[in-house]
N, C-alpha and C positions, 0 to 999 in steps of 0.2 A: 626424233622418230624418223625409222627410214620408207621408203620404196618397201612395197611386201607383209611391212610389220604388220601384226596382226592386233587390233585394237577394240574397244567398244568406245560409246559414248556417255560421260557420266555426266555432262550438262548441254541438254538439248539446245537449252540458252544461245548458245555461241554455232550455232547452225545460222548459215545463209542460206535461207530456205526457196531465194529467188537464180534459179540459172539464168534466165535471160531476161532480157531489157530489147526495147525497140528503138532506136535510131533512127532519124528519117524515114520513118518506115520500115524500118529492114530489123528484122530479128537475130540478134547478138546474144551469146554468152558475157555474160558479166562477167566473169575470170577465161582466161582464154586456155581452157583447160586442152591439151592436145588429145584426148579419150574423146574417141564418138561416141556420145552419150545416144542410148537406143530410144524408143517407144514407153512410156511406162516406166519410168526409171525413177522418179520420185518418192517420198514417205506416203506419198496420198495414195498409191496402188499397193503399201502393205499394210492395209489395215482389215482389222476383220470386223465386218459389223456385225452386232446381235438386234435382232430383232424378238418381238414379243406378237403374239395376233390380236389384231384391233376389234373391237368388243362393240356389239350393236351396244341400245339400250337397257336392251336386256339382260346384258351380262354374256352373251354368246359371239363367239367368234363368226365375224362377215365369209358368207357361203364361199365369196370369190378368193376368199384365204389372203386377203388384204393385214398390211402387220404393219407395225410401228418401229421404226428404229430407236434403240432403247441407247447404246453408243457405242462408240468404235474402238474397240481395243488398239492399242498402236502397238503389233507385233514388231513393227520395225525397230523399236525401242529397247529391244532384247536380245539383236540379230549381233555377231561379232560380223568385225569388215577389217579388208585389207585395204592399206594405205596403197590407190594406184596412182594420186601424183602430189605433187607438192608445189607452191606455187607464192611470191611474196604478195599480199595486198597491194594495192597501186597506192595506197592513201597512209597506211601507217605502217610498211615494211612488217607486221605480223607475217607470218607462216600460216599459208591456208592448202587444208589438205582434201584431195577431192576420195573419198572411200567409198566402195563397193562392198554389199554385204557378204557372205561365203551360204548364207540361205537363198536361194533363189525362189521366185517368185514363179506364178504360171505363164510369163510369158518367155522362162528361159533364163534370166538374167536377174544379177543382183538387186537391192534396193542401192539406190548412188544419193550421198550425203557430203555436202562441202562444209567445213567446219574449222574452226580457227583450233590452236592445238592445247588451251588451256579446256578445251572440252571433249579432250580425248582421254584414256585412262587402258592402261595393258588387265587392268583388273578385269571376272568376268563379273556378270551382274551378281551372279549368286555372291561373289566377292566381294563387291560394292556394299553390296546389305548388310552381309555381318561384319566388315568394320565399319560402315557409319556405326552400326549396334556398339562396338567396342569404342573408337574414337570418334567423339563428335567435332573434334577441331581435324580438318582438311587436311591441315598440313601432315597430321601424323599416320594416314590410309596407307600411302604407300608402306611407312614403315610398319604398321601393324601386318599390310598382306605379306609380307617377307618374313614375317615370325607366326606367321598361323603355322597352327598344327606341326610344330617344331619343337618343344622344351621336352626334356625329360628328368625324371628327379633325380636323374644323375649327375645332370649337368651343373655348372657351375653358376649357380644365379648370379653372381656378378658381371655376367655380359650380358643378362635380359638386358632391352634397352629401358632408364630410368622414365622414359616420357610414358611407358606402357603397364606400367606397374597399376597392380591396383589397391583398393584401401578401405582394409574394413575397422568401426570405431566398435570398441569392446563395451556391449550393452552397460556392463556394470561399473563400469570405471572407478574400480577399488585395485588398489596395490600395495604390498608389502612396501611401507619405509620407516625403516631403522625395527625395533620391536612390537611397532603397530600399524598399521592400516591407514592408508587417506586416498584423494580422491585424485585420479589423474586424469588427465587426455591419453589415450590408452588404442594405438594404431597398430593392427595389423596388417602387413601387407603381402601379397600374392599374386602368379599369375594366373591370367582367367584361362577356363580350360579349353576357350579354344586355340592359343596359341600352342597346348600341348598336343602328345602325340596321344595319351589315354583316353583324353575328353576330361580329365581332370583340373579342377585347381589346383595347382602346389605353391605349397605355402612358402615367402621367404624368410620368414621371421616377425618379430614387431620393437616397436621403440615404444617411450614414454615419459610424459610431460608432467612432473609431479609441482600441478598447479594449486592443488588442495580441494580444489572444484571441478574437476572436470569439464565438462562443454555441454553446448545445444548440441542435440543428437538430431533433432530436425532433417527431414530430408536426408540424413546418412547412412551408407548400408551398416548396419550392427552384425553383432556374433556375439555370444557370452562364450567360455570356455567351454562348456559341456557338449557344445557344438560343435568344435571343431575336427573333432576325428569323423564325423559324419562330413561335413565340408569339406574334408583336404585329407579321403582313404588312403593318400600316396604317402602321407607324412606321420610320423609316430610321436604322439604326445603325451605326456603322465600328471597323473590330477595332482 
């Protein structure tokens, strides 16, 4: 990541939440950032609290309009920030990045956050959400935001990427083999429709496992056939 980029933060975790430290007395920056950090520059001046009004015995709100703080939204948590320096750890040569948010606050200036760079992410929140939604393992976010709202049923499903696919088990798990009927593991699979451009699932096909038993359905997404031209209006299938 450079100077400029523009970033959010997807693990608060890896925030150094302390700028300075005192020495002999004398008040230091822990990182010796070259920004003159202003006034108010912290996560503790963007937060918004909600209050409720604090209630006699009665059940009636105190005449003096006295309230409760009920908790503090942390707007800053939301904000996207430019990367204004970069700087190595004195202790384990990690990359620590000092970021200014692009919302400003009332007194003028960004919210400013120091953060090591496994808790940075180019994704925005709204982006963060729907693919944790879609991949729950980490590793695959980035590449799922790189294929949202991409596919179309034109296109050649053999470059979706294999880690993104997904997998529905055919409720009835019966299959034509040879002149009669038995019982299989019975996969179809498709992409989910927010990686398309319609809002659509499209379908890639299915395989199948003629074990004579099929499986536990436990916990797995299903579909029987009758379902599918409602599930996947993109794709054309015949009973």
């Amino acid at each position: 990541m450079e100077i400029g980029d523009k970033v959010y933060v997807n693990n608060w975790m890896a925030i150094y939440s302390e700028f300075y430290r005192f020495v002999n007395g004398e008040k230091e920056l822990i990182f010796k950032w070259k920004t003159e950090l202003p006034q108010y520059y912290s996560t503790n001046f963007f937060v918004k609290k909600k209050y409720k009004p604090k209630l006699t015995l009665k059940g009636e709100p105190y005449k003096n309009g006295e309230k409760i703080l009920i908790y503090n939204e942390l707007v800053y948590s939301n904000f996207e920030y430019n990367i204004v320096e970069s700087i190595k750890h004195p202790n384990d040569n990690n990359i620590i990045y000092l970021l200014e948010s692009t919302t400003r606050g009332m007194f003028g200036h960004g919210c400013f956050v120091q953060i090591g760079e496994k808790g940075l992410t180019t994704m925005t929140v709204k982006e963060q959400k729907k693919v944790a939604h879609l991949e729950s393992e980490k590793r695959l976010q980035a590449l799922a935001k790189d294929n949202l709202g991409k596919w179309k049923i034109t296109d050649d499903f053999k470059q979706f990427p294999k880690e993104l696919i997904k997998i529905l088990y055919d409720r009835e798990q019966r299959t034509q083999f040879g002149s009669g009927m038995t019982r299989a593991i019975i996969k179809h699979k498709y992409i989910a429709k927010d990686y398309t451009v319609n809002g659509n699932d499209l379908y890639m096909g299915w395989k199948q496992n003629y074990n004579g038993k099929g499986c536990d359905l436990t916990g797995k997404d299903t579909i029987q056939w009758s379902e599918m031209a409602k599930r996947f209006p993109e794709n054309e299938f015949t009973n």
